[in-house]
N, C-alpha and C positions, 0 to 999 in steps of 0.2 A: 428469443432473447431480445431485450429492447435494451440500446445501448445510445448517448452523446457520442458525437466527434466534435471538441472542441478544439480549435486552434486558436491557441494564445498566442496575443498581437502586445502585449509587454509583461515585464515581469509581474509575476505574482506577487501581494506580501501578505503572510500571513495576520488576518486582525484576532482569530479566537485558537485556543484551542485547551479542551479539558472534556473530562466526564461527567455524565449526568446520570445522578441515580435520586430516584424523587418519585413519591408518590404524587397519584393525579398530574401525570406530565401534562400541558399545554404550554402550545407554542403557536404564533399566527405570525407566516411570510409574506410581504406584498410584494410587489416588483419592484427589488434591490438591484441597480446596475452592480453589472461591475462584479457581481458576488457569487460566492460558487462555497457548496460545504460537500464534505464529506463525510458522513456517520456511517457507524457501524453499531449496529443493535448489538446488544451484549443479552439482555435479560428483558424479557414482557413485551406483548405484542403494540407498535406503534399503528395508529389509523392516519394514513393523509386524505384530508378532504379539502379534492378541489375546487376551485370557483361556480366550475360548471355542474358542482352536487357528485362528482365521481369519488368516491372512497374507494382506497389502496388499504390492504393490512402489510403490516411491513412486521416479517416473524423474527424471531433472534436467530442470527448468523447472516441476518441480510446486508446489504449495502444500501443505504439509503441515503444520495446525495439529493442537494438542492441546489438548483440551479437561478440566474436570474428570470429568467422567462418563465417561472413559476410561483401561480398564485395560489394558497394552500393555507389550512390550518393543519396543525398536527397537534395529536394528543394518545395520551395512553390508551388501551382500549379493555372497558368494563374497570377502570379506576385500578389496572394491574399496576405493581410497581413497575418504575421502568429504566431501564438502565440502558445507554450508551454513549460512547467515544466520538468525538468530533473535530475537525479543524475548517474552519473556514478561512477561506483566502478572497482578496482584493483584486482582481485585474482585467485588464482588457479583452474579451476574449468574442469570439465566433461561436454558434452552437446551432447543429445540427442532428435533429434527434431519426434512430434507424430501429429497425425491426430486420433481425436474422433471417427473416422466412422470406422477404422480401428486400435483396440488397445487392449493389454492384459491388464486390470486391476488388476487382478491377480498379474503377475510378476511386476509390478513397487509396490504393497501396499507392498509384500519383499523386495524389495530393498527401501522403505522410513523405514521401522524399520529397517535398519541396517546400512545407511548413512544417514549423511546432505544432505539430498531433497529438493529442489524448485522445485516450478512446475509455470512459468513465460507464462499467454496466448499470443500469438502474434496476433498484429492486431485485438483485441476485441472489440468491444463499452462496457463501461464500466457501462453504466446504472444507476441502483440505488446505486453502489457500488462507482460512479464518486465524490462524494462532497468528501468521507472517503479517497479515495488515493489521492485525490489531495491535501486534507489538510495533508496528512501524509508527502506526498513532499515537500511541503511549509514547514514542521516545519524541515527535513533535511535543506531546504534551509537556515534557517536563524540560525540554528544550526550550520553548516559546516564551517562558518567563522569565528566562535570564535576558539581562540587560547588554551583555557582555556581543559585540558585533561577531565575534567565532561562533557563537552561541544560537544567533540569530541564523546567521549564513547556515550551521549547521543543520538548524531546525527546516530551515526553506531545500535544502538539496534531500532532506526525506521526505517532503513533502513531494517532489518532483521522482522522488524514488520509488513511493506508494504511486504513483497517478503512471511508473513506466511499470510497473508490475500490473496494474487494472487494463492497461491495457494490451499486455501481454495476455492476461486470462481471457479479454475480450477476443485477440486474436486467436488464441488457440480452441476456441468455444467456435470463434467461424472455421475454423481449419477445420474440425470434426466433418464437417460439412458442406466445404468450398475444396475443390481438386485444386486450384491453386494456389492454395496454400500448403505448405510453405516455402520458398525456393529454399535450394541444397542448405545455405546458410543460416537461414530458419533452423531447418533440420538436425543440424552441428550444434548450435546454442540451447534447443531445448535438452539436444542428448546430455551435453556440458553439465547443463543446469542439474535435469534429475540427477545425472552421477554424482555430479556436489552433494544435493539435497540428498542422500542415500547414504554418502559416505564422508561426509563433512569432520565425523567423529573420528575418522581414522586418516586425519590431514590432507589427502590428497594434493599433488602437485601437477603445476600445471603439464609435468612430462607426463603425470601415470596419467591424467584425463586423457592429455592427444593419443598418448599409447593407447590407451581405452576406445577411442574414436577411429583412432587409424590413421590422424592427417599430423601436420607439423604442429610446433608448438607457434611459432609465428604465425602459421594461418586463425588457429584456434584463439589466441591474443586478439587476433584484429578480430574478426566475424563475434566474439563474445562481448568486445564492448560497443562495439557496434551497434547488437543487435539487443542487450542488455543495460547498456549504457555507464556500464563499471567495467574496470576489471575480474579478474577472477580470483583473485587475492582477496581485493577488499569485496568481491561477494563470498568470501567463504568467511573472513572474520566478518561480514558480518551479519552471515548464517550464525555462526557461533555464538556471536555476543544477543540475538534474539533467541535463541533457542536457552542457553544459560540465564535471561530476563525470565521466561515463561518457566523454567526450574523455578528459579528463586520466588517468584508470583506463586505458584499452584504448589509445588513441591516443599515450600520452607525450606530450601537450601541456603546456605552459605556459598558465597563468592567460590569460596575455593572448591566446594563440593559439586557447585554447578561449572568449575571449569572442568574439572578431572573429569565429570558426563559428557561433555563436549570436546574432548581429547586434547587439553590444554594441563599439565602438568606445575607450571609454575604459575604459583597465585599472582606473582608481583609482574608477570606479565598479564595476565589478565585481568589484573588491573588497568594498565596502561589499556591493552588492545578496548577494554571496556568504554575508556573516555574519548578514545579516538575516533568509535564510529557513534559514538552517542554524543561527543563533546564534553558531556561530565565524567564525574566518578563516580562510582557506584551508591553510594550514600547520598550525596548529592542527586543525584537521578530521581532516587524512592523519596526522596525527602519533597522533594517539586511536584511528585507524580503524586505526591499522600496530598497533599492542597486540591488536590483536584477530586 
């Protein structure tokens, strides 16, 4: 697995963010400071060709960022339609690029407690982890064009929400494979997380998780946003409020029919819970997301 560590040295702001679906994709990158994207293939195989004649195929479910220290053309490949979701962002950053097979684990877990860490995979299939960032991108996208400062703020703290989830998948792809990974705390948050992600639909509370885990609810509080960067509350609505998006997307549901799939009974709350992790309303949201 070839993976960035970027350490961001000021805040990010987002300049783009929307879908691309287009026959005959071409795109030509030079060395942009400063600039950093993140794509996710949805549909048709993308080719990057870089400076030094190296062609990449980049398949549907992959990740394909761009970074500044990359010179590239991109374009569809054999003129397939080509479809994918994007956000690029503006800001200061470090970039060091690694190979799994060959890597100190050790000296990068030092340098994540003492800087702003990302850990961004390049060219990954994205697997089971694909419906949650593509929905996370999707709500940057329809977030991004509001003018409104909540709206904006909003849009930047999923942005920063995608980049601690890539890098959580980044660490736990080295965990397969590194004995030190992960300390006891590691351990406690991803058990956290699958229970969530298993059982989101039948509410869990932060007591049935620690009962599930075995430890206190105060230890499981700190160690999960810790190491997740939310609470457990606001990561379970907002498991819920992506999982009821990807209903209503693929399914044709209705608000209300994709809350009651998600174990939410009252519509007129999930309406509210709906605008609070996304900033809009529901109608609003699709209406942003349909421009794109």
């Amino acid at each position: 697995m070839v993976f960035y560590e970027i350490t961001l040295l000021s805040v990010p702001e987002i300049i783009f963010a929307y879908s691309v679906e287009i026959a005959k994709y071409k795109n030509k990158f030079p060395v942009i400071p400063n600039f950093l994207e993140i794509a996710l293939c949805e549909q048709g195989h993308m080719v990057f060709e870089h400076s030094d004649g190296r062609k990449e195929l980049v398949c549907p479910g992959m990740l394909a960022p761009i970074f500044k220290d990359m010179v590239c053309n991109t374009y569809s490949y054999n003129n397939e339609k080509q479809k994918h979701t994007t956000v690029g962002i503006k800001a200061e950053y470090t970039l060091q690029r690694h190979n799994s097979d060959s890597f100190d684990f050790a000296s990068l877990e030092k340098r994540m407690r003492s800087k702003c860490t990302i850990l961004i995979p390049y060219h990954l299939p994205m697997e089971e982890n694909y419906a949650d960032i593509m929905n996370i991108l999707k709500m940057i996208c329809a977030l991004f064009p509001e003018q409104s400062p909540h709206s904006r703020i909003k849009a930047i703290s999923q942005w920063f929400f995608l980049t601690s989830v890539l890098t959580e998948l980044v660490l736990k792809k080295l965990g397969d494979s590194n004995t030190q990974l992960p300390p006891s705390e590691y351990v406690y948050a991803e058990k956290a997380e699958q229970f969530i992600n298993e059982n989101y639909v039948y509410n869990p509370t932060v007591e049935s998780i620690a009962a599930h885990l075995n430890i206190s609810c105060g230890y499981l509080h700190r160690i999960f946003r810790d190491i997740k960067g939310m609470g457990i509350t606001e990561y379970i609505n907002t498991k819920k409020v992506s999982a009821a998006i990807n209903l209503m997307e693929n399914k044709n549901m209705s608000l209300r029919e994709a809350a009651a799939n998600v174990g939410i009974t009252d519509p007129a709350y999930m309406s509210r819970l709906f605008k609070k992790v996304t900033g809009l309303a529901c109608r609003e949201y699709f209406r942003n997301k349909s421009i794109y």
